[in-house]
C-alpha positions in Angstrom: 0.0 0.0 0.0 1.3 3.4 -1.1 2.7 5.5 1.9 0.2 8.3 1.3 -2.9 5.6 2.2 -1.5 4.5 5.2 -2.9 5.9 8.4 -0.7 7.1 10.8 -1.1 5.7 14.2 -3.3 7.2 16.5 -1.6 9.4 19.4 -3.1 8.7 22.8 -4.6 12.7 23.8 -2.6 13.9 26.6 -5.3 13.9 29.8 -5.7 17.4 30.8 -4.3 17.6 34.9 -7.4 17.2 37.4 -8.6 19.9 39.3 -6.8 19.4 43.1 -9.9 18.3 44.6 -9.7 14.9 42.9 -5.7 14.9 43.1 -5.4 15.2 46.5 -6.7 14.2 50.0 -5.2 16.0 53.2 -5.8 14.1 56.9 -5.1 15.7 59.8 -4.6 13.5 62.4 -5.4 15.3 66.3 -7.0 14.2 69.5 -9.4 16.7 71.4 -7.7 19.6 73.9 -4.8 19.6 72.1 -3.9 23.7 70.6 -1.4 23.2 68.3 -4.0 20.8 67.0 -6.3 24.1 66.8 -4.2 25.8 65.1 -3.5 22.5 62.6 -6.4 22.3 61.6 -7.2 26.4 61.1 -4.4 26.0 58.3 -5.8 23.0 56.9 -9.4 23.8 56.6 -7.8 27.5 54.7 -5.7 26.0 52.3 -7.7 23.2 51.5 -10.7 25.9 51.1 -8.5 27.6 49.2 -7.5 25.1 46.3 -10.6 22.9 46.6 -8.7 20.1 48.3 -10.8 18.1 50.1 -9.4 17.1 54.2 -10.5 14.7 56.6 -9.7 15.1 60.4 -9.0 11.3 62.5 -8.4 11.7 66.1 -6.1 9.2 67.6 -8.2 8.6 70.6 -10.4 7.2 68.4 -7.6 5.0 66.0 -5.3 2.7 68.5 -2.7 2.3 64.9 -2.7 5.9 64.6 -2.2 6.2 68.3 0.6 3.9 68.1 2.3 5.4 65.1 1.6 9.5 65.8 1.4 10.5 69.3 4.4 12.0 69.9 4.2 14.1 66.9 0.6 14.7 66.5 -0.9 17.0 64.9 0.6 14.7 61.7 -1.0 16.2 58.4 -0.4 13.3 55.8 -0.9 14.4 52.2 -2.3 11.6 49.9 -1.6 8.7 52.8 1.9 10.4 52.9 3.6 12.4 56.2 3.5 15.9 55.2 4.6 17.5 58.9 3.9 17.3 62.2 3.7 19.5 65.2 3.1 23.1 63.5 1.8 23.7 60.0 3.3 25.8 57.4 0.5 27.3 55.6 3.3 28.4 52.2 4.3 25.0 52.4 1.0 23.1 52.3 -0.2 24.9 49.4 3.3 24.3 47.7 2.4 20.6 48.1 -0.9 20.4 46.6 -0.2 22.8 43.6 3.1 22.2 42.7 2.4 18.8 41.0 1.0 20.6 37.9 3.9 23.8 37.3 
């Protein structure tokens, strides 16, 4: 078959990025009385607000594994099942994490 009949492979379309809010899951993970825990979850809830990331808060009373694993550094935020920080919250730095995935 002549070159010019042949049909060129199709290229796969390059998916456009998600929006964050299906990208990305934040937990905080906090037990009740605790401030810096407070003040955790005030950056969470803006960020997340923010960019349309959706959080979840799990208290450790409440999880005997994440008891066992977190609480000596709780407040632990995990981004996407993964330790982001612990103990105090950079709100710069948490927004760095959930955008910079698509610059």
């Amino acid at each position: 078959m002549s070159p010019l009949f042949r049909r060129k492979p199709a290229r796969p379309a390059q998916p456009e990025p998600p929006e964050h809010s299906e990208n990305h899951l934040v937990t905080l993970i906090r037990k009740p009385g605790c401030h810096l825990c407070d003040d955790a979850q005030s950056v969470v809830e803006k960020v997340c607000a923010e960019l349309g990331v959706p959080w979840e808060g799990k208290d450790i009373t409440e999880d005997r594994q994440l008891h066992d694993q977190y609480w000596e550094q709780i407040p632990v935020v995990l981004v996407d099942g993964r330790q982001h920080t612990f103990w105090r919250v950079n709100e710069e730095r948490l927004r760095k994490a959930l955008t910079d995935q698509y610059k």
